[in-house]
C-alpha positions in Angstrom: 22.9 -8.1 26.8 25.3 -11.2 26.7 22.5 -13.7 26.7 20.3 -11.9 24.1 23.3 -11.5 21.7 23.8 -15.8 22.4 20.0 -16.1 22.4 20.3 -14.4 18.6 23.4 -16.8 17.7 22.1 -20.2 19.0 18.5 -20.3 19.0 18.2 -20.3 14.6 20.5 -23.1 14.7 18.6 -25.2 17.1 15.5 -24.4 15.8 17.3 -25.8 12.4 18.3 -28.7 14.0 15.0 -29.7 15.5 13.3 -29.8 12.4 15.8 -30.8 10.1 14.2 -34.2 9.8 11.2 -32.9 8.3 13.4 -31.3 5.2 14.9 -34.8 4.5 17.8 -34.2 6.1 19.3 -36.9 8.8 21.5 -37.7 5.5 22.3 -34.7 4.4 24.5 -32.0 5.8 23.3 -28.4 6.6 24.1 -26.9 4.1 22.9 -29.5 1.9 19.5 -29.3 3.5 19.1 -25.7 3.1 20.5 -25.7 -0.6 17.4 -28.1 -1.3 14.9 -26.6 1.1 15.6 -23.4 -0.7 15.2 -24.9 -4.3 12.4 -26.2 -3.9 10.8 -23.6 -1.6 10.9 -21.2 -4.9 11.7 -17.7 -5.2 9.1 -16.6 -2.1 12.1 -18.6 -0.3 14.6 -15.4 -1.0 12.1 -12.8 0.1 11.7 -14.6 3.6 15.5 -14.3 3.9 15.4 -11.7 2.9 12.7 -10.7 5.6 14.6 -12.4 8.6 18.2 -10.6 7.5 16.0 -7.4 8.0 14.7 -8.5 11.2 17.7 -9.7 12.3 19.6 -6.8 11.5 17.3 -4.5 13.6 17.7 -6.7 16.6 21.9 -6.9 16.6 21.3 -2.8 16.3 19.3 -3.1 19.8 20.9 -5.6 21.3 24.3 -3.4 21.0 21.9 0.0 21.7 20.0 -1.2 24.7 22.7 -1.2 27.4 22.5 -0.1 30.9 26.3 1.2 30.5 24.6 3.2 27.6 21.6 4.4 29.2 22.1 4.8 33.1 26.0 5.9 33.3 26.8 4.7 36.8 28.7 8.4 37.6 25.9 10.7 36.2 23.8 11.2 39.0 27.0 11.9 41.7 28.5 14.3 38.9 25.0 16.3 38.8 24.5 15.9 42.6 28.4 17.5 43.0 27.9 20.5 40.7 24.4 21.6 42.5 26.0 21.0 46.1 28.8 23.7 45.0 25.5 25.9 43.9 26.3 25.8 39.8 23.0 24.6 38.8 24.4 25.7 34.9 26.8 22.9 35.5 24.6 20.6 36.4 22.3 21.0 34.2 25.0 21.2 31.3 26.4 18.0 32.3 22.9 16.2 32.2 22.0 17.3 29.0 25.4 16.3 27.6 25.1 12.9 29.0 22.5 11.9 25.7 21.2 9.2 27.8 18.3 8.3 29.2 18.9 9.2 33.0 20.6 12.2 31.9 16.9 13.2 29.8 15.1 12.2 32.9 17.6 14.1 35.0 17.2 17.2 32.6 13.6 17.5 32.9 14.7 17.7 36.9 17.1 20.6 36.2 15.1 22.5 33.9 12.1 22.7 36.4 14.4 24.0 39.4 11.9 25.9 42.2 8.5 23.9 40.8 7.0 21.7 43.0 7.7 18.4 43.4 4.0 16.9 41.3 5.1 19.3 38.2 9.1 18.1 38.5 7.4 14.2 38.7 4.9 14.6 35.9 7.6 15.9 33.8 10.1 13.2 34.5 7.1 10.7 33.4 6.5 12.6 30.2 10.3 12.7 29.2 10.7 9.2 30.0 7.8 8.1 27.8 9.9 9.6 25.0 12.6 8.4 25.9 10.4 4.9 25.6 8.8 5.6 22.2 12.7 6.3 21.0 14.0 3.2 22.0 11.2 1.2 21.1 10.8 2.4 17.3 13.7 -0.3 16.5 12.7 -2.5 17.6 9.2 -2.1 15.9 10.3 -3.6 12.6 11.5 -6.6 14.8 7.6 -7.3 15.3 6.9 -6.2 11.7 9.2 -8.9 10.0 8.1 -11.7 12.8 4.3 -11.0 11.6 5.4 -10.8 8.2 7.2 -14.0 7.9 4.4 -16.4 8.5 2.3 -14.9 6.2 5.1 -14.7 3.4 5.6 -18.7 3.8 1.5 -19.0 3.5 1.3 -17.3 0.3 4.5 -19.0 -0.2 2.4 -22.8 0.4 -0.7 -21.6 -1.4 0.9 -20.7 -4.3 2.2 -24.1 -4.7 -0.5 -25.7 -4.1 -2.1 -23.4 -6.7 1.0 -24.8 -9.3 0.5 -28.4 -8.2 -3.1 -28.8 -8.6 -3.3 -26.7 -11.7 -0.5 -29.6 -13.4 -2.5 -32.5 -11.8 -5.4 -30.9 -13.5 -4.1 -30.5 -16.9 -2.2 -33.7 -17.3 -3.6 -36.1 -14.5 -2.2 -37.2 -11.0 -0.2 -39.7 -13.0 2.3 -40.5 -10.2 0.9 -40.2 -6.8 4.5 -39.8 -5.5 5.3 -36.6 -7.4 1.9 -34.9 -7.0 2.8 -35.5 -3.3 6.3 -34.1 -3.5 4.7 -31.0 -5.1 2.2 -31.0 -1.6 5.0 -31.1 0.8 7.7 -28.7 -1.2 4.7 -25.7 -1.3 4.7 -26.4 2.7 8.6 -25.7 2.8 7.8 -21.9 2.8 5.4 -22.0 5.9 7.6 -24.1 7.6 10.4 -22.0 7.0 8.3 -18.9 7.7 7.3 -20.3 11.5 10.6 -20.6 12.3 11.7 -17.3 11.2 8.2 -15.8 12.9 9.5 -17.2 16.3 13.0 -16.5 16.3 12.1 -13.2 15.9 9.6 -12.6 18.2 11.6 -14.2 21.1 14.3 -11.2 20.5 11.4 -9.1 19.9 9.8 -9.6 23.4 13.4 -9.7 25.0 13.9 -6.4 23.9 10.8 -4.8 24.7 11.1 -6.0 27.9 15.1 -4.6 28.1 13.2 -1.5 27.2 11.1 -1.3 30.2 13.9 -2.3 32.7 15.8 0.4 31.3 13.3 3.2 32.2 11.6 1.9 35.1 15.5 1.9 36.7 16.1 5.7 35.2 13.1 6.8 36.7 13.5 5.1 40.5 17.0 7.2 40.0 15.2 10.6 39.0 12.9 9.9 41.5 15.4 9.1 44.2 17.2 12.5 43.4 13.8 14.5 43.3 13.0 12.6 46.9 16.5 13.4 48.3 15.8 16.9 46.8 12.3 17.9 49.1 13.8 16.1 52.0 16.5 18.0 52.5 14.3 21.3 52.1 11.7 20.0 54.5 14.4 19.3 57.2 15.8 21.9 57.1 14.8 23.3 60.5 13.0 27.1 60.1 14.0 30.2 60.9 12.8 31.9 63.6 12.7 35.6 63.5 12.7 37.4 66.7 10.5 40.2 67.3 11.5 43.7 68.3 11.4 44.2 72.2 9.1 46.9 72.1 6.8 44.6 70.1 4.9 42.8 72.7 4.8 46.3 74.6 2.6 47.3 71.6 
């Protein structure tokens, strides 16, 4: 989680930096650049900050949400295995489901199907935890959304200029070469500013999907650890032998 949450803080400013050049600004501060970038970007400007504060907002939520500590308590699993080894399967079961987590779902699906086989008890581990998946994933979906979105926003953003720029060059001229040019290169502000935006975003966005997946495959190699330990105990266990009546073999 640590380096996803500096990931998120760094990586807008270096992409900033890197192509602060392009905006005009080895001169100009920051802040300066970004004042003027977002003048003359024009109002489609707002709406892709808009668009990245959304984006960005859904991936602090993740990055917080999408903790092992959060997910795979580390004393789960030996508080379950304690309550069935004293027999209080109740217990167990209570403490599982009380857990909220993801191990404790997977572990609950386990409890629940107490005296099924062991393919039933798997298969219903797998289902649980691929709802457990779709859960967790369906913040981080708008992540994706706004990363697609922003791209296109600073395209219409570019074309729209251009739209402006030729429609005044056709109405009163080029006149000045110079300013028909700056009106080129500010309609490209929004594109530009849209690409960076697009993959800032989708770096977090892959991150997390992929913090996702290590969080389930590790819940279920613990669910299937406990369903493994589970069947080999029972097929150990050495079997009875009943001994027949002495009068038995007489018969």
């Amino acid at each position: 989680m640590k380096k996803t949450y500096k990931m998120i803080n760094v990586l807008p400013f270096a992409l900033f930096a890197a192509v602060a050049p392009a905006f005009g600004g080895e001169d100009l501060s920051a802040v300066e650049v970004v004042k003027e970038v977002f003048v003359a970007g024009g109002s489609l400007m707002w709406v892709l900050l808009l668009t990245s504060m959304v984006g960005l907002t859904f991936a602090l939520e993740r990055v917080c949400g999408l903790t092992l500590k959060k997910h795979l308590p580390r004393d789960l699993v030996a508080q379950v295995e304690a309550a069935r080894a004293r027999r209080d399967f109740d217990r167990a079961l209570g403490v599982a489901q009380a857990s909220a987590t993801t191990l404790g779902r997977a572990l609950t699906a386990i409890l629940s199907r107490r005296g099924e086989n062991r393919r039933e008890i798997e298969t219903a581990v797998q289902e649980e935890l691929e709802r457990a998946l779709w859960d967790e994933r369906r913040n981080i979906r708008p992540i994706g959304v706004a990363a697609t979105l922003a791209p296109m926003l600073g395209l219409l953003g570019t074309v729209l200029g251009l739209i402006e720029a030729f429609r005044r060059a056709a109405e009163s001229g080029i006149g000045d070469p110079s300013r028909f040019a700056g009106g080129i290169y500010q309609a490209l502000y929004t594109t530009a500013f849209g690409l960076i935006i697009a993959l800032f975003l989708l770096l977090i966005f892959h991150a997390l999907r992929g913090r996702v997946e290590k969080i389930m495959r590790l819940a279920e190699d613990r669910a299937l650890a406990v369903i493994h330990r589970d069947f080999y105990e029972n097929e150990s266990e050495p079997a009875t032998v009943v001994a027949e009546p002495d009068g038995a073999e007489a018969a």
